[in-house]
N, C-alpha and C positions, 0 to 999 in steps of 0.2 A: 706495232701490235697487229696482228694479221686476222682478221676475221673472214670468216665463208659465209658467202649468201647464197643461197639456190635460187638463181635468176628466173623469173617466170612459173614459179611455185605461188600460191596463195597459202594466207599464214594462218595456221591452222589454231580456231579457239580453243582456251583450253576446258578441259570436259571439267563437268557440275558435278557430284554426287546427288543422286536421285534419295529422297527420302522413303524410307522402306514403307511399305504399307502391310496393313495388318489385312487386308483384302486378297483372300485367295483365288486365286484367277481357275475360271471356269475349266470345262472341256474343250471351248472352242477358241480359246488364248484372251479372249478378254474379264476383263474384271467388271461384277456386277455388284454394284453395294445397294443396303436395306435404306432408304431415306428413315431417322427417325426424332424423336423431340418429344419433349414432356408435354407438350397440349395432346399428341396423338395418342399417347399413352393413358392420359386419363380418361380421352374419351373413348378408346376401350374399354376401358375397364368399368366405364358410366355403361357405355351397351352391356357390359356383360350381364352386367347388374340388374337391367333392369332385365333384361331375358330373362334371368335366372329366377328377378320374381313374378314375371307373368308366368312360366312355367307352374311355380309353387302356386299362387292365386289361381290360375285357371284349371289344374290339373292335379296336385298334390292333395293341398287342401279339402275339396271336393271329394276325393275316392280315400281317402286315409280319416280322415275326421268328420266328415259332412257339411264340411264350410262352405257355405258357395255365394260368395260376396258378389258374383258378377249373372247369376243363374244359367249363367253354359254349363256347370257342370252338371246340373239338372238334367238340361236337356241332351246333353251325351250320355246322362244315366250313372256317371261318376257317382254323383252325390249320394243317391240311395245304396250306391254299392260301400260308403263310408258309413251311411247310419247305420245297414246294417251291422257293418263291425263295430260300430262302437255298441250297439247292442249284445252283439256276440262275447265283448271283452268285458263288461257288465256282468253278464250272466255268469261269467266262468269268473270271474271275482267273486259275484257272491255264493256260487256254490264251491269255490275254495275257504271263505271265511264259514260256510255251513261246516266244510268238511274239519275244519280245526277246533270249533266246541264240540263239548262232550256228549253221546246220544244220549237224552231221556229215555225211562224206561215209563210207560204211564201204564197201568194197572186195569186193566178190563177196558180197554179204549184199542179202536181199529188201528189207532196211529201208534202204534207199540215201536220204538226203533230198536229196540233188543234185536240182536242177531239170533237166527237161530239154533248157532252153534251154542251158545250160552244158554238157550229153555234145553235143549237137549243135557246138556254139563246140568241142571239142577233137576231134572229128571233124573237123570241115574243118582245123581246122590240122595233122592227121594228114596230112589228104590233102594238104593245099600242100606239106609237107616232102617227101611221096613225088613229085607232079608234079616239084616241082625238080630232085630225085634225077636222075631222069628226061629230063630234059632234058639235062641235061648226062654223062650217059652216051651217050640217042641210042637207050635202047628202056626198056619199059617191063617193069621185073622183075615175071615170074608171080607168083603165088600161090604159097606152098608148098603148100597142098592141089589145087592145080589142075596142077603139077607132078607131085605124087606121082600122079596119078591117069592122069594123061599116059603116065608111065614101067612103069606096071604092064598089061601085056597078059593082056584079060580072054580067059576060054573064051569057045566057039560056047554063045551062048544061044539056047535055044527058049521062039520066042515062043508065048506061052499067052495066049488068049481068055479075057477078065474075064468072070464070070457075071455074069449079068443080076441086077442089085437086085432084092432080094425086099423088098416093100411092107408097112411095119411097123404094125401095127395102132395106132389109138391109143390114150393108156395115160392109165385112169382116174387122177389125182392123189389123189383121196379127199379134199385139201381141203373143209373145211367154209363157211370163211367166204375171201374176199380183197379187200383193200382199199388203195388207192392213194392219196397225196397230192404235190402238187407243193409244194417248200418253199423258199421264194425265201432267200436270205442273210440267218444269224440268224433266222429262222422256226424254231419247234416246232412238235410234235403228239404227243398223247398219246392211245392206247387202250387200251382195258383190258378185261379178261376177268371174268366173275363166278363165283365159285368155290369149292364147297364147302373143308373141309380135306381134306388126302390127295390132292386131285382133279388129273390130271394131262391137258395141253395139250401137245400138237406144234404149234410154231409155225416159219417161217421166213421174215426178213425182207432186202431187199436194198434198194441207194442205188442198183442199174441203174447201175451202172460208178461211182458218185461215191463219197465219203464220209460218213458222219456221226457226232456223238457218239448216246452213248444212255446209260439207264439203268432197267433192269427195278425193278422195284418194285411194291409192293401197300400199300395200306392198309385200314380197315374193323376191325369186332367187335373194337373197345376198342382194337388194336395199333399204333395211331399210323401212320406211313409206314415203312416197312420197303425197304430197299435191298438188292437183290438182289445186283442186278453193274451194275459201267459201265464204260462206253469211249470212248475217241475216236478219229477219224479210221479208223471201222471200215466196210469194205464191205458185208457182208452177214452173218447168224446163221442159224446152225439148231440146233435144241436140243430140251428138255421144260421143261414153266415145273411146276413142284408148289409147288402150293398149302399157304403153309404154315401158313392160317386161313384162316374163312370172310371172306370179303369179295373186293377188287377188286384184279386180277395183272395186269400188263402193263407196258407200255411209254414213253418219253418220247424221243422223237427231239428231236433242233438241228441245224441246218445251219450248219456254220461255216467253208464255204467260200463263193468269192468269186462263185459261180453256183449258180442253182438249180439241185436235187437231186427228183430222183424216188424217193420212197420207196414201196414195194411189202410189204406184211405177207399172211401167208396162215397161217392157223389150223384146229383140228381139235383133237377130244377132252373133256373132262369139264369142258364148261361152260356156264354155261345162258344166256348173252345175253354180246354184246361189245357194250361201250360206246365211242359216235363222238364227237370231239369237235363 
């Protein structure tokens, strides 16, 4: 039996099969793998967590609801910017539940909420009743005031020469500051006065024949937002605002009618800058 051997040859191991890997090799020909393990994962996901509620506690919280469990939001100014709106969202709640009961009509009272579309509509049907009347009679019944006045025979009057208008000087206001805004429907505006404690303002503000809501208030030196007075569907104020801490006193107009409103503010007394939006 004859065999060959390649004298002075080394004998050659035989080759392994490398096991494939699921590691895609880079740009620069090596392979770079992620280290990873379920302690690492959780404690991601522990940081993410709690990020995600110092975020909400110091930042969400504070400017969305007025929560401020830690008081940074205070002092970033978050937090007044949340009472606000939860204010704002109040107000437009209940002037939605106003707008879904039905208007009383009250009868010899200022607060009449008849439309005036509706006295006009029984106005003319007054009148049609009387035309009819009328016709079929063949004259048109007076007035009783225009009768009585008919029947009563006045004395000889002596006519008297009107004096001549005398020209009225004009009259200093004493106004310190005034300021106007145009506020389309659902529009605000807020200004505000700066104001020691004790420190007293004359202020008088008008909607120029419309209406609006409002709500005086002041916040600042530690006291959160403070509510003075509100209203709606109010024409115009005049008043004194007393300051009842140091910090910021004034006002927040809305418009919640279905056409723009000119609103007009005008100020005077112990304050040392008004703030514009």
């Amino acid at each position: 039996m004859n065999k060959n051997f390649d004298i002075g040859r080394a004998p050659v191991p035989p080759l392994r099969a490398e096991p494939r890997s699921s590691k895609m090799p880079s740009q620069d020909g090596h392979i770079r793998g992620i280290p990873s393990s379920s302690g690492g994962l959780i404690r991601a996901t522990i940081g993410s967590a709690i990020a995600a509620g110092a975020i909400l506690t110091l930042f969400w919280l504070p400017a969305e609801y007025g929560i401020d469990a830690t008081g940074l939001g205070r002092v970033m100014g978050l937090t007044q910017m949340g009472e606000i709106k939860q204010q704002l969202y109040a107000e437009a709640a209940a002037d939605d539940a106003a707008a879904a009961q039905p208007s009383p009509v009250i009868i010899g009272s200022s607060t009449t909420t008849a439309t005036d579309q509706q006295v006009l509509e029984r106005l003319a049907g007054i009148e049609a009743q009387i035309a009819a009347i009328a016709a079929v009679v063949g004259t048109v019944p007076a007035s009783p005031l225009v009768a009585s006045q008919q029947n009563v025979t006045s004395p000889d009057v002596v006519a008297v020469a009107p004096e001549p208008a005398t020209p009225v000087a004009a009259v200093d206001t004493g106004w310190r500051d005034e300021v106007s805004y145009t506020l389309e429907p659902t529009e605000g505006v807020e200004v505000k006065l700066v104001m020691e404690e004790g420190a007293v303002a004359v202020f008088e503000w008008t909607a120029n024949g419309a209406v609006v809501n409002y709500d005086t208030h002041a916040d600042g030196g530690g006291q959160g937002t403070v509510s003075y007075e509100q209203g709606r569907g109010v024409a115009d104020q005049t008043g004194e605002l007393v300051a009842a801490f140091t910090g910021n006193h004034g006002w927040f107009w809305r418009n919640r009618t279905d056409a723009p409103v000119l609103l007009t503010l005008r100020t005077r007394g112990d304050y040392s800058e008004m703030k514009l939006p």
